[in-house]
mmCIF entry with sequence, helices, sheets and N, C-alpha, C, O atoms, coordinates in Angstrom:
data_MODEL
# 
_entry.id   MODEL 
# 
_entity.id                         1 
_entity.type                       polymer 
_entity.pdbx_number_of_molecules   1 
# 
_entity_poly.entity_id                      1 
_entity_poly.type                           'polypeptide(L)' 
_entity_poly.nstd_linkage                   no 
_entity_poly.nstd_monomer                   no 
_entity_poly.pdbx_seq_one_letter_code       
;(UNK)(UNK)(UNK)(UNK)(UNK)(UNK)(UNK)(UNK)(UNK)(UNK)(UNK)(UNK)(UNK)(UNK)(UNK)(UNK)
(UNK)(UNK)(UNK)(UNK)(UNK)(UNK)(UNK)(UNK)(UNK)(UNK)(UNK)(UNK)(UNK)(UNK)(UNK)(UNK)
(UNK)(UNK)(UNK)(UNK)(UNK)(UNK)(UNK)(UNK)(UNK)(UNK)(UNK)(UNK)(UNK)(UNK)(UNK)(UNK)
(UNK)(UNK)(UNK)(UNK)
;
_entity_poly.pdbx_seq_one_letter_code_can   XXXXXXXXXXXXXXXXXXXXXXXXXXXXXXXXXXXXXXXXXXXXXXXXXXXX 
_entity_poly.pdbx_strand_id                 A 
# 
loop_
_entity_poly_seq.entity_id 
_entity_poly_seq.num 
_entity_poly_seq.mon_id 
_entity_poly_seq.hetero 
1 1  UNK n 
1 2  UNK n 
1 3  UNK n 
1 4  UNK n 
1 5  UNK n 
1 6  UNK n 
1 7  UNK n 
1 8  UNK n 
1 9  UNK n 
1 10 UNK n 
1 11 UNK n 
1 12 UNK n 
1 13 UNK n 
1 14 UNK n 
1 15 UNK n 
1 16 UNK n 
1 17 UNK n 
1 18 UNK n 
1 19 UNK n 
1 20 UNK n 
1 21 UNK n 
1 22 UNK n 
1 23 UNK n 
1 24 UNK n 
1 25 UNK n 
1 26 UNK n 
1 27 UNK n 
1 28 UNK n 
1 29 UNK n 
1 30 UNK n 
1 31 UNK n 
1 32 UNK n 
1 33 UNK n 
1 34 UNK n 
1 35 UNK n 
1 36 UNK n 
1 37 UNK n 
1 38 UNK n 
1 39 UNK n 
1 40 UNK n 
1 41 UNK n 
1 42 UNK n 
1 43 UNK n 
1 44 UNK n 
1 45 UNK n 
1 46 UNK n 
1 47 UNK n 
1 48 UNK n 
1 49 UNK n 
1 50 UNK n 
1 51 UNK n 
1 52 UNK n 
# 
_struct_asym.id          A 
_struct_asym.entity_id   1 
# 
loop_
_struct_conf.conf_type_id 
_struct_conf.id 
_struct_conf.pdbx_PDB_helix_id 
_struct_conf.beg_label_comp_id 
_struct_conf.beg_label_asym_id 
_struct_conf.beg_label_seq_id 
_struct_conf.pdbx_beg_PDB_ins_code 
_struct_conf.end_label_comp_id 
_struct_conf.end_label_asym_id 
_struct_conf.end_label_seq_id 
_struct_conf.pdbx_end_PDB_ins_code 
_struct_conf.beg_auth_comp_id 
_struct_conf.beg_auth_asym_id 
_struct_conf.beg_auth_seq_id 
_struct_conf.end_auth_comp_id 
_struct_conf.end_auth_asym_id 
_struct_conf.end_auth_seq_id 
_struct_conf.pdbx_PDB_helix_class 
_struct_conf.details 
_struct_conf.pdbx_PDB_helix_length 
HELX_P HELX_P1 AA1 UNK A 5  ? UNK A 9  ? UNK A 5  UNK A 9  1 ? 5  
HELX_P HELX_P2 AA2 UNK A 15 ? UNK A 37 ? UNK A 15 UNK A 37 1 ? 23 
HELX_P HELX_P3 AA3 UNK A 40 ? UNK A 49 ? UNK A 40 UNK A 49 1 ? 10 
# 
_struct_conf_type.id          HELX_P 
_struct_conf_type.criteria    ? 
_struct_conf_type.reference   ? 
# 
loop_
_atom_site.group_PDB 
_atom_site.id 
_atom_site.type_symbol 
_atom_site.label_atom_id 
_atom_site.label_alt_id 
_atom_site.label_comp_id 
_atom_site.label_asym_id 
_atom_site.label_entity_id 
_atom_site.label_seq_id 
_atom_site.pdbx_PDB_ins_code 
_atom_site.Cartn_x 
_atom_site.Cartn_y 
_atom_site.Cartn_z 
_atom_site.occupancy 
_atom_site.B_iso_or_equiv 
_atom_site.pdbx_formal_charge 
_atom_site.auth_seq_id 
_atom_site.auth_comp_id 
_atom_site.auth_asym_id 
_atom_site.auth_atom_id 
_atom_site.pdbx_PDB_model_num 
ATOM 1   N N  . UNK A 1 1  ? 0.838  -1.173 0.000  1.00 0.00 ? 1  UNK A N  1 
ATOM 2   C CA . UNK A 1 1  ? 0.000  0.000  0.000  1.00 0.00 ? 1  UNK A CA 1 
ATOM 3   C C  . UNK A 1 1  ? 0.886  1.242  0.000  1.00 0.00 ? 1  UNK A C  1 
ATOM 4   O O  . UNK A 1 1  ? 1.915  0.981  0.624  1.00 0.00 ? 1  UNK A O  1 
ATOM 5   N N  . UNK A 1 2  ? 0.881  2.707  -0.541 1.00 0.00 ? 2  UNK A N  1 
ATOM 6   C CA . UNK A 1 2  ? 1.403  3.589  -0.833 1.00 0.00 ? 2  UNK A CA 1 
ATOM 7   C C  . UNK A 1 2  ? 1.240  3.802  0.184  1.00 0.00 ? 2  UNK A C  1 
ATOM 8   O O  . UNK A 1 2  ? 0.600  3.060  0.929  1.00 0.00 ? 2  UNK A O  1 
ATOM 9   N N  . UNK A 1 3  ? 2.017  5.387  0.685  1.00 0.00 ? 3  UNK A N  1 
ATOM 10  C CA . UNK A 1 3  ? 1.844  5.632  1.632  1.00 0.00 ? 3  UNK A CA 1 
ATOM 11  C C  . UNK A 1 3  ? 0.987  7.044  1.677  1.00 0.00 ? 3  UNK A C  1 
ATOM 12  O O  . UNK A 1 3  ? 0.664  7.598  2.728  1.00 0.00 ? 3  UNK A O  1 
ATOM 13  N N  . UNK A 1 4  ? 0.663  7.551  0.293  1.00 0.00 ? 4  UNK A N  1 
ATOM 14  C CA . UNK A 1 4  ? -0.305 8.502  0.110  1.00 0.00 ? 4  UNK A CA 1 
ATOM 15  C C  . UNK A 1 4  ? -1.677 8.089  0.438  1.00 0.00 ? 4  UNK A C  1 
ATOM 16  O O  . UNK A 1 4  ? -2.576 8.859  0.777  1.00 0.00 ? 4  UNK A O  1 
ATOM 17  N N  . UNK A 1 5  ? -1.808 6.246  0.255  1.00 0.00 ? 5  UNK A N  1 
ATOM 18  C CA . UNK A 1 5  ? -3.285 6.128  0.836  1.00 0.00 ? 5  UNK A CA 1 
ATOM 19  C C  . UNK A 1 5  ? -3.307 6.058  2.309  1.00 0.00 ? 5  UNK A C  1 
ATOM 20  O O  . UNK A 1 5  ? -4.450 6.203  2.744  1.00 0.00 ? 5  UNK A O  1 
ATOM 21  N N  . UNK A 1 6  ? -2.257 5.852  3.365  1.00 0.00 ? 6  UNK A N  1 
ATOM 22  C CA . UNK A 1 6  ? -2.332 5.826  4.802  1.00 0.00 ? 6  UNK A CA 1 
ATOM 23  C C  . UNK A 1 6  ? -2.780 8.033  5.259  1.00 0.00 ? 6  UNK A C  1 
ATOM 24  O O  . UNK A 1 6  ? -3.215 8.527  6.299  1.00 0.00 ? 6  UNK A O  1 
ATOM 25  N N  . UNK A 1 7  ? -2.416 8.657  4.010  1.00 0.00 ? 7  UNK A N  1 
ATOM 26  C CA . UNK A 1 7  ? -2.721 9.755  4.724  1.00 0.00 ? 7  UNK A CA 1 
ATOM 27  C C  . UNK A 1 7  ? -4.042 10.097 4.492  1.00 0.00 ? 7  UNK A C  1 
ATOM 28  O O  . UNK A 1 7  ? -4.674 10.718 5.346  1.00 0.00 ? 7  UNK A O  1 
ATOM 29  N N  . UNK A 1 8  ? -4.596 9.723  3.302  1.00 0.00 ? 8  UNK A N  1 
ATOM 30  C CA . UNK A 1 8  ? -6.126 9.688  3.359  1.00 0.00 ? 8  UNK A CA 1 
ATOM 31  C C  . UNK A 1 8  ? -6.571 9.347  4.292  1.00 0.00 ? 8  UNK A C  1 
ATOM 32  O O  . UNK A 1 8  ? -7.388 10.119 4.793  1.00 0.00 ? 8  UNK A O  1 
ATOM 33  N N  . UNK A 1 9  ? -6.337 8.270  4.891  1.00 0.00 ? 9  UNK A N  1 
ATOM 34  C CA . UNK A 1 9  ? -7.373 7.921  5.995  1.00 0.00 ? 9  UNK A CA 1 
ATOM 35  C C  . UNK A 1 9  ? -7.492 8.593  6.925  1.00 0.00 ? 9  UNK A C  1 
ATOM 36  O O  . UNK A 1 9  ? -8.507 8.530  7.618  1.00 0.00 ? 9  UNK A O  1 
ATOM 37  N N  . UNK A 1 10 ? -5.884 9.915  7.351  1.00 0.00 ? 10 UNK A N  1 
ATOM 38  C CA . UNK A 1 10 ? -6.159 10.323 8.819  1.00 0.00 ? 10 UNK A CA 1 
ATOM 39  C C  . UNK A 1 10 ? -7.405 11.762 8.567  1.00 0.00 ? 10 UNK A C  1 
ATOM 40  O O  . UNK A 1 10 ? -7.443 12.670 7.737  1.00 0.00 ? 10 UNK A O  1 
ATOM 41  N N  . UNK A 1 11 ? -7.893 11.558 9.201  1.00 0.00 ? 11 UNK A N  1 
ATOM 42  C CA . UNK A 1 11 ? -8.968 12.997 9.363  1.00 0.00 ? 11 UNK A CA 1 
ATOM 43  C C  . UNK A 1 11 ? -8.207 14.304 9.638  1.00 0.00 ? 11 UNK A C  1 
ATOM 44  O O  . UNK A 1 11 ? -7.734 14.221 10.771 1.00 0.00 ? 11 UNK A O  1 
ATOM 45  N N  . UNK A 1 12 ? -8.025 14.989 9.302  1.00 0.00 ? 12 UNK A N  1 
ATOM 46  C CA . UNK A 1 12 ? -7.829 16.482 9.235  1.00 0.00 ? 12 UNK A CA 1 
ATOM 47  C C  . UNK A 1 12 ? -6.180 16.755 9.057  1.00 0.00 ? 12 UNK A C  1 
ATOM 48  O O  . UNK A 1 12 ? -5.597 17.825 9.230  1.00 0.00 ? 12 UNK A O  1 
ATOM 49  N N  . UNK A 1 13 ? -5.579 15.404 8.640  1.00 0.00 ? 13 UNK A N  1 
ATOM 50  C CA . UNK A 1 13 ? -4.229 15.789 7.965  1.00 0.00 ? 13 UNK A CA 1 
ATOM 51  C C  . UNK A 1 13 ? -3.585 16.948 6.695  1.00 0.00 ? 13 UNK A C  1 
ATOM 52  O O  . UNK A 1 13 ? -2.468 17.099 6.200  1.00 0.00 ? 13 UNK A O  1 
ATOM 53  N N  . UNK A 1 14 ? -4.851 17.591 6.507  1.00 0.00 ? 14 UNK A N  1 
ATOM 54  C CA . UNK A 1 14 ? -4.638 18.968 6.098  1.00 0.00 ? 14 UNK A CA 1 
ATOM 55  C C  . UNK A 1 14 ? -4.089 20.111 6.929  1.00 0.00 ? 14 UNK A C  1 
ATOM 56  O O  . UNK A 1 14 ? -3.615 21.204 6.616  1.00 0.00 ? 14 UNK A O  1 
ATOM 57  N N  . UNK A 1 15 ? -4.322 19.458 8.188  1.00 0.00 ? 15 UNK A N  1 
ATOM 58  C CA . UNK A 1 15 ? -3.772 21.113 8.853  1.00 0.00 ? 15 UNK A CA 1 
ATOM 59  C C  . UNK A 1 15 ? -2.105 20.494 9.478  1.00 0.00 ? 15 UNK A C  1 
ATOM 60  O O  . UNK A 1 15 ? -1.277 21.216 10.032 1.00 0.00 ? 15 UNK A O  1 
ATOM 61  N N  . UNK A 1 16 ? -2.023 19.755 9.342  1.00 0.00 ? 16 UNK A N  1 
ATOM 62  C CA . UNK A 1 16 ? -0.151 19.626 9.557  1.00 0.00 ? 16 UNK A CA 1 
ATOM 63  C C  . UNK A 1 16 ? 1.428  20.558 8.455  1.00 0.00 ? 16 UNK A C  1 
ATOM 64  O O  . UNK A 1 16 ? 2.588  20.910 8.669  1.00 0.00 ? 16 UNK A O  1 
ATOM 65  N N  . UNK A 1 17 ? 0.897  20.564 7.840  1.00 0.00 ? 17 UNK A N  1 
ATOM 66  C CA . UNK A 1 17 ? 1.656  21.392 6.837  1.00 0.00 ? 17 UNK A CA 1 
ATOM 67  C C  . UNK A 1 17 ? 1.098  22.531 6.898  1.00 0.00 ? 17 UNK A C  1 
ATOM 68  O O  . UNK A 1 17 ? 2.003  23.326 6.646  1.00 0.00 ? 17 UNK A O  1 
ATOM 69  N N  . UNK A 1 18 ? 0.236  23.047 7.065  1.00 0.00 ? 18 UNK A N  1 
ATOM 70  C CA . UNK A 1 18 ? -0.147 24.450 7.687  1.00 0.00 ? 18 UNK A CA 1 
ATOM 71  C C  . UNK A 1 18 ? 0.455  24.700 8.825  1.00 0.00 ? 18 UNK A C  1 
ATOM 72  O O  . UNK A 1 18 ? 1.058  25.773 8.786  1.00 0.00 ? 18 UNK A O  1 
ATOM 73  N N  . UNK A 1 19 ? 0.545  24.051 9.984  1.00 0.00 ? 19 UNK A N  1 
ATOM 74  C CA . UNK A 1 19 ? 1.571  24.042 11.281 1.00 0.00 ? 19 UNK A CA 1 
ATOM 75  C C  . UNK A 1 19 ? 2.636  24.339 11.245 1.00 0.00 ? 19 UNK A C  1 
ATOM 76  O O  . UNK A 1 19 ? 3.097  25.310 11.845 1.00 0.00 ? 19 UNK A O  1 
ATOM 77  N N  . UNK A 1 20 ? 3.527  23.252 10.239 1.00 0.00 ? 20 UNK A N  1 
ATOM 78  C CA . UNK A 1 20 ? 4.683  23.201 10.152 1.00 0.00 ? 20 UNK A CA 1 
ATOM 79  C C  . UNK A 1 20 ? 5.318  24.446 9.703  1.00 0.00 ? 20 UNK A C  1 
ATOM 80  O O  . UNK A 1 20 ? 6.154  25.155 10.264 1.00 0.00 ? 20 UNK A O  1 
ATOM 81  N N  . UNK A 1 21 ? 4.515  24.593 8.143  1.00 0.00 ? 21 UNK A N  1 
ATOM 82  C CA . UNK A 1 21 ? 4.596  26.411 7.975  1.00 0.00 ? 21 UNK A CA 1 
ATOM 83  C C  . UNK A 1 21 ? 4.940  27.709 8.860  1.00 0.00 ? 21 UNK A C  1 
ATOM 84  O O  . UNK A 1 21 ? 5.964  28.386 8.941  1.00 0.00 ? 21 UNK A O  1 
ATOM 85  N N  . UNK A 1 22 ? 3.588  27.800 9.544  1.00 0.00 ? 22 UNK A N  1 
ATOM 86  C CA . UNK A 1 22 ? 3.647  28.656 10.847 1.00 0.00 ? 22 UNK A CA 1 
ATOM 87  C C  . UNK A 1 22 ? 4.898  28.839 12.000 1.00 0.00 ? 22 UNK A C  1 
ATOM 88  O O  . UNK A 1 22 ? 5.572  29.802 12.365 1.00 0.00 ? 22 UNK A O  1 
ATOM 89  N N  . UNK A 1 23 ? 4.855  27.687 12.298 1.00 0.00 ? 23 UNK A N  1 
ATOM 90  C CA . UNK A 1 23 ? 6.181  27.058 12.977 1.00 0.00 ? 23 UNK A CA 1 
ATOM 91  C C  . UNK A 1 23 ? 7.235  27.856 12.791 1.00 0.00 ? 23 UNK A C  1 
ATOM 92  O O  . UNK A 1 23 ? 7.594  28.782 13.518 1.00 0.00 ? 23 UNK A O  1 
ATOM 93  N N  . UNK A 1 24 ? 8.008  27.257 11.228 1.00 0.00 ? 24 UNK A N  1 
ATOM 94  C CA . UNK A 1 24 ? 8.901  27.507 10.647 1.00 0.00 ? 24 UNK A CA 1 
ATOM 95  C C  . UNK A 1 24 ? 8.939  29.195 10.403 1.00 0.00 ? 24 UNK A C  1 
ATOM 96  O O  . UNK A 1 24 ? 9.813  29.742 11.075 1.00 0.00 ? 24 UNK A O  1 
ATOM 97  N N  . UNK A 1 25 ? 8.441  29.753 9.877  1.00 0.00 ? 25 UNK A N  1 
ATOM 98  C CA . UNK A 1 25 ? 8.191  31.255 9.743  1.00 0.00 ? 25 UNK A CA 1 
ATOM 99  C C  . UNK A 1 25 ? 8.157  31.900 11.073 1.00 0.00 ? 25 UNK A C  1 
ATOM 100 O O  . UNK A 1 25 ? 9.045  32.718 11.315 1.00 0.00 ? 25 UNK A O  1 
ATOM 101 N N  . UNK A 1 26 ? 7.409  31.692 11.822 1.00 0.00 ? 26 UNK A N  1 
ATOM 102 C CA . UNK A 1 26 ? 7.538  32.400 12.892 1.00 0.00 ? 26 UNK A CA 1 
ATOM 103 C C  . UNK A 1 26 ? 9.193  31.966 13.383 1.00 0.00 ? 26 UNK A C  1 
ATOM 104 O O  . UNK A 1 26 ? 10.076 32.810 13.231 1.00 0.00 ? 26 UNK A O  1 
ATOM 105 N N  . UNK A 1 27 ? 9.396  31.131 13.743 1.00 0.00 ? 27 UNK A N  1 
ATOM 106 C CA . UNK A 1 27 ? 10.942 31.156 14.456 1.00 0.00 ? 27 UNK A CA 1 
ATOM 107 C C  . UNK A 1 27 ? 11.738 31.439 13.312 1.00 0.00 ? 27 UNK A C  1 
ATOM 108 O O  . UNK A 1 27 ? 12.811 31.872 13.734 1.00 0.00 ? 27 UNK A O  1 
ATOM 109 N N  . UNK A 1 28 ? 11.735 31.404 12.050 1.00 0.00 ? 28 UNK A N  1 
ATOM 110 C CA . UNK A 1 28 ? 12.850 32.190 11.378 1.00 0.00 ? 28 UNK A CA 1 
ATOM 111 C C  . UNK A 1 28 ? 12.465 34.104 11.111 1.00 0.00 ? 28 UNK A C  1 
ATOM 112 O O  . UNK A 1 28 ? 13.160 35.004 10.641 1.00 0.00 ? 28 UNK A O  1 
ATOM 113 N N  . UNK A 1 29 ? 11.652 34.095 11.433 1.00 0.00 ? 29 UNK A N  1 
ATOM 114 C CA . UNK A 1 29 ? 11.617 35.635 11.600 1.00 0.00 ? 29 UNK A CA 1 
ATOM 115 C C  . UNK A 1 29 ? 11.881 36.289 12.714 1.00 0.00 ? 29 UNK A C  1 
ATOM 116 O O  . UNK A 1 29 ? 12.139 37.492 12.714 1.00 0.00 ? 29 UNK A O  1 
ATOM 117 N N  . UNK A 1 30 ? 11.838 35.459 13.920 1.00 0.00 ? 30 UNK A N  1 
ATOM 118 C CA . UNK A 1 30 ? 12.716 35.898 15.364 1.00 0.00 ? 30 UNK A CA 1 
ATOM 119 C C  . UNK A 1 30 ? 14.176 35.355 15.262 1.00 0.00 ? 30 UNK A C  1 
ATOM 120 O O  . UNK A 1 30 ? 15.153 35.741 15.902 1.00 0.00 ? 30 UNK A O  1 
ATOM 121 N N  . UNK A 1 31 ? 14.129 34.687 14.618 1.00 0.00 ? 31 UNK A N  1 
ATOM 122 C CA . UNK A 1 31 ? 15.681 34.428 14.341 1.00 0.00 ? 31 UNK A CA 1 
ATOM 123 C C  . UNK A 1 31 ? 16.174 35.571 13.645 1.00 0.00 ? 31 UNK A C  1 
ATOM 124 O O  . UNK A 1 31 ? 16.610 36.337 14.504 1.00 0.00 ? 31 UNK A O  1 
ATOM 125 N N  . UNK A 1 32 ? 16.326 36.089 12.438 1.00 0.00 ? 32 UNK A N  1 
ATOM 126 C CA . UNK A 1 32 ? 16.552 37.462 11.706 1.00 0.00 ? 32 UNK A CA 1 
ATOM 127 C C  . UNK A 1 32 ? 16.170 38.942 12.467 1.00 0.00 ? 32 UNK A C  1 
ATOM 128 O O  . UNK A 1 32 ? 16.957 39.881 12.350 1.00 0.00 ? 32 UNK A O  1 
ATOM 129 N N  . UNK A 1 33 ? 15.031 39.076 13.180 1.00 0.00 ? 33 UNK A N  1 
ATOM 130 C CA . UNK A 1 33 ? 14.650 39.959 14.404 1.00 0.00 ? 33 UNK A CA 1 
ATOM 131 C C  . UNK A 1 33 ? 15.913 40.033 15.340 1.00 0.00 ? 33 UNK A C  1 
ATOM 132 O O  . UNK A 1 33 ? 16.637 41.027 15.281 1.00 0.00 ? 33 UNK A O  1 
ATOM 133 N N  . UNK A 1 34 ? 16.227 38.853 16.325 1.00 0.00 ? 34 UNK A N  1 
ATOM 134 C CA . UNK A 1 34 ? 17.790 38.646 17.356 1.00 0.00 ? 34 UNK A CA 1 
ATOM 135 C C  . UNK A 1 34 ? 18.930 39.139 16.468 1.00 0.00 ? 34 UNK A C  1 
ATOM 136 O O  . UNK A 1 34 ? 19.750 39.941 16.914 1.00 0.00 ? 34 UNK A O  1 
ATOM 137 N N  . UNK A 1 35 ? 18.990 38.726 15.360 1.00 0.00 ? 35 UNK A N  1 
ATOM 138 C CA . UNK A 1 35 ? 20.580 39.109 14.458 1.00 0.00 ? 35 UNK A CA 1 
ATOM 139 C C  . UNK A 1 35 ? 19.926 40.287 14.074 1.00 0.00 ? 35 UNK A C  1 
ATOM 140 O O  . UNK A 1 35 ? 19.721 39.788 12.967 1.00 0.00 ? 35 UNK A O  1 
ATOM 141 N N  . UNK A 1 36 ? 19.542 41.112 14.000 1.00 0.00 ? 36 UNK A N  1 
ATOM 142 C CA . UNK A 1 36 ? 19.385 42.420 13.820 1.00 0.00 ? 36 UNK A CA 1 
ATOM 143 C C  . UNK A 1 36 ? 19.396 43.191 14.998 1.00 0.00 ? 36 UNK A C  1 
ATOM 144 O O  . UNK A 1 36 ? 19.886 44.300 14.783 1.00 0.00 ? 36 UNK A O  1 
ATOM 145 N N  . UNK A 1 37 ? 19.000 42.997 16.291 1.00 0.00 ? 37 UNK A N  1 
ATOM 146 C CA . UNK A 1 37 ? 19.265 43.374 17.066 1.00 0.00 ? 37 UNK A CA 1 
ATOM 147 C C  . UNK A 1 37 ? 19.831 43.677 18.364 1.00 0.00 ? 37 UNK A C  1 
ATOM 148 O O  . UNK A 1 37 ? 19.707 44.433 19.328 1.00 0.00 ? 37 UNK A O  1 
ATOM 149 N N  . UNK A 1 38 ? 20.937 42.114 17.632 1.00 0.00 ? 38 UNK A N  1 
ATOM 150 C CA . UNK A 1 38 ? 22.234 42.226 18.493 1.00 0.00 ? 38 UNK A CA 1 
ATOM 151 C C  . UNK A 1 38 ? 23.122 43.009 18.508 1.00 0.00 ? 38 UNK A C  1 
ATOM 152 O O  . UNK A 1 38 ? 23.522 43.463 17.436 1.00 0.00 ? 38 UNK A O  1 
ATOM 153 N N  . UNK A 1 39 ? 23.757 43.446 19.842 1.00 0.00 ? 39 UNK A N  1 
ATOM 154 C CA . UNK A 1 39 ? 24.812 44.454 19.913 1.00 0.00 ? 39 UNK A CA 1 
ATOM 155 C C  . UNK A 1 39 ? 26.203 43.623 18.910 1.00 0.00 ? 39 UNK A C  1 
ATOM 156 O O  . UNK A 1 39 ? 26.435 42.445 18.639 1.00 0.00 ? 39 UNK A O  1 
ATOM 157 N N  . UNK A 1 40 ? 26.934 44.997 18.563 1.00 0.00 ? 40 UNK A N  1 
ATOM 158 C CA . UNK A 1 40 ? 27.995 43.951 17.960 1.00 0.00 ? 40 UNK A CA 1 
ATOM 159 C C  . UNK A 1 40 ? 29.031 43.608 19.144 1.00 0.00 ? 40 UNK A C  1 
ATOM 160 O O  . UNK A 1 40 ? 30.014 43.174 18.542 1.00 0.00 ? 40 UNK A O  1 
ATOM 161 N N  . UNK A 1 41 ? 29.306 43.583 20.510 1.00 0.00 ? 41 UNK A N  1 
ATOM 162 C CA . UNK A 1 41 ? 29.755 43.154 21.087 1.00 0.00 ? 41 UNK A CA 1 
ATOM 163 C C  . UNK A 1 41 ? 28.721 41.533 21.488 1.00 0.00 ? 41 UNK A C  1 
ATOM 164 O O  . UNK A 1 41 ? 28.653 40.930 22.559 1.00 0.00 ? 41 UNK A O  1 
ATOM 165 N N  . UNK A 1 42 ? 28.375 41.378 20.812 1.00 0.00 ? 42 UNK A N  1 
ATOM 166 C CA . UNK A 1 42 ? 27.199 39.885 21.384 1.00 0.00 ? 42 UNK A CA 1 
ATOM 167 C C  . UNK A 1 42 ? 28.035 39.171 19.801 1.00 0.00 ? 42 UNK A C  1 
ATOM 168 O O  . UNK A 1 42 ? 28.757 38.175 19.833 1.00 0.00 ? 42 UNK A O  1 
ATOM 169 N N  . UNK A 1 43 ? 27.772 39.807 18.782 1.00 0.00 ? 43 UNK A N  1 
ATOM 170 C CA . UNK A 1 43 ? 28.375 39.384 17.527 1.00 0.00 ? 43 UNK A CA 1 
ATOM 171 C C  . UNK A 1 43 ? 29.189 38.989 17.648 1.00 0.00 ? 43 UNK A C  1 
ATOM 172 O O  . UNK A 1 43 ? 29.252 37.861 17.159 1.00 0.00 ? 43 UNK A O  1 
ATOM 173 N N  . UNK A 1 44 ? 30.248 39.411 18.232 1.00 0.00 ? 44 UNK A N  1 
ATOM 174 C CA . UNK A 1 44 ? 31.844 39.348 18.853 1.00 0.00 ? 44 UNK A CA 1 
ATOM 175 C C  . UNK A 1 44 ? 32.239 38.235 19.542 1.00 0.00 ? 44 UNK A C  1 
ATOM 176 O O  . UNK A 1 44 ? 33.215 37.565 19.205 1.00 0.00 ? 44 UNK A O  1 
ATOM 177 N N  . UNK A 1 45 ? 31.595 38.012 20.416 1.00 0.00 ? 45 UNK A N  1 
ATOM 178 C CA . UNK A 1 45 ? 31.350 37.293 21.043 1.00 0.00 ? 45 UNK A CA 1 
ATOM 179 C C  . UNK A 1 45 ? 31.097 35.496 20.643 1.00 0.00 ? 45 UNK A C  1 
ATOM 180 O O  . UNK A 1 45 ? 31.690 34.430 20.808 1.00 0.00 ? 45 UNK A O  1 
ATOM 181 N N  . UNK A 1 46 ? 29.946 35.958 20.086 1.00 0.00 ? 46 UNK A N  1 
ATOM 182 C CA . UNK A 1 46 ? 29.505 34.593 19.013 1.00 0.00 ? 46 UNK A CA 1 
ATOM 183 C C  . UNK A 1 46 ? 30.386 34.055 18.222 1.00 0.00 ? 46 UNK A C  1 
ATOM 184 O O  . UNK A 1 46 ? 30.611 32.845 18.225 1.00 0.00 ? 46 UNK A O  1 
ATOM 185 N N  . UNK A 1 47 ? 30.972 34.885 17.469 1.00 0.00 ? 47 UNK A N  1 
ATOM 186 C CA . UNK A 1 47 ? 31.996 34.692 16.284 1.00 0.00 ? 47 UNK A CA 1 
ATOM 187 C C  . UNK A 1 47 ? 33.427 33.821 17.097 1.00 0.00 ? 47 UNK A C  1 
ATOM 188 O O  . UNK A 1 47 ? 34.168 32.941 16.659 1.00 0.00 ? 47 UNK A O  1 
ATOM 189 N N  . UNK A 1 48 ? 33.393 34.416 18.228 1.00 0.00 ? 48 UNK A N  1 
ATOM 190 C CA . UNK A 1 48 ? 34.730 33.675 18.935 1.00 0.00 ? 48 UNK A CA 1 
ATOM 191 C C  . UNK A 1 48 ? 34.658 32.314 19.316 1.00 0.00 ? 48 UNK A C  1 
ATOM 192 O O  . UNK A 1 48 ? 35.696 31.654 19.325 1.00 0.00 ? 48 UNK A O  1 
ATOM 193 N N  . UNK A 1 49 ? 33.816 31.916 19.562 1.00 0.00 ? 49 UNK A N  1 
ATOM 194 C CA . UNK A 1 49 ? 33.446 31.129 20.537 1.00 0.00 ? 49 UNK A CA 1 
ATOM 195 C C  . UNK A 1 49 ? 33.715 29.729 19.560 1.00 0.00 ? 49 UNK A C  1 
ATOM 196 O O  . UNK A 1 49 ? 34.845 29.333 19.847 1.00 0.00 ? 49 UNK A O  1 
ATOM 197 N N  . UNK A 1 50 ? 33.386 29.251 19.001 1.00 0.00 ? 50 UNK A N  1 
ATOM 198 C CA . UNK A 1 50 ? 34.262 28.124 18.312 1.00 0.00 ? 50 UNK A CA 1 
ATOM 199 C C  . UNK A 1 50 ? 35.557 28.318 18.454 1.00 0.00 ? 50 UNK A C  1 
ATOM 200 O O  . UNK A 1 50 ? 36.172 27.252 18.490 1.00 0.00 ? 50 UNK A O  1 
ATOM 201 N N  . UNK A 1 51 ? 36.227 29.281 18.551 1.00 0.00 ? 51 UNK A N  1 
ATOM 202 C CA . UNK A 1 51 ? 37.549 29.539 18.479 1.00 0.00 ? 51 UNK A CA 1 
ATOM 203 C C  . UNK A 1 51 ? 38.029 29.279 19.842 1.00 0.00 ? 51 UNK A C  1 
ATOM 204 O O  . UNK A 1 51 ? 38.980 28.499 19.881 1.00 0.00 ? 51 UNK A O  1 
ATOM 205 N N  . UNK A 1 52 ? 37.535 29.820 21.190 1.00 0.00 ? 52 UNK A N  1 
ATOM 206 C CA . UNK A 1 52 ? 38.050 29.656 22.216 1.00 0.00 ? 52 UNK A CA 1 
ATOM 207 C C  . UNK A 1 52 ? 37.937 28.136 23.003 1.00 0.00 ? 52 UNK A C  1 
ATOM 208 O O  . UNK A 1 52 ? 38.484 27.962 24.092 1.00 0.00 ? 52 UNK A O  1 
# 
């Protein structure tokens, strides 16, 4: 059996990829929000830190 017919069967498996969406967008737009409004001593910081 495919596995496109196991998702037919679940009831309202339309709204999971709508979730995931949301999800994803919202935390990559607070992600880009924080790097914009980090000091560049936080930048500095970050950038080292593999290094130390």
């Amino acid at each position: 059996m495919k596995f496109i017919n196991y998702l037919e069967r679940i009831t309202g498996v339309s709204v999971y990829p709508m979730i995931s969406l949301l999800l994803f967008t919202t935390v990559f737009i607070l992600v880009v929000i924080y790097a914009f409004k980090a000091s560049d001593r936080t930048i500095k910081e970050m950038e080292n830190l593999p290094l130390d």
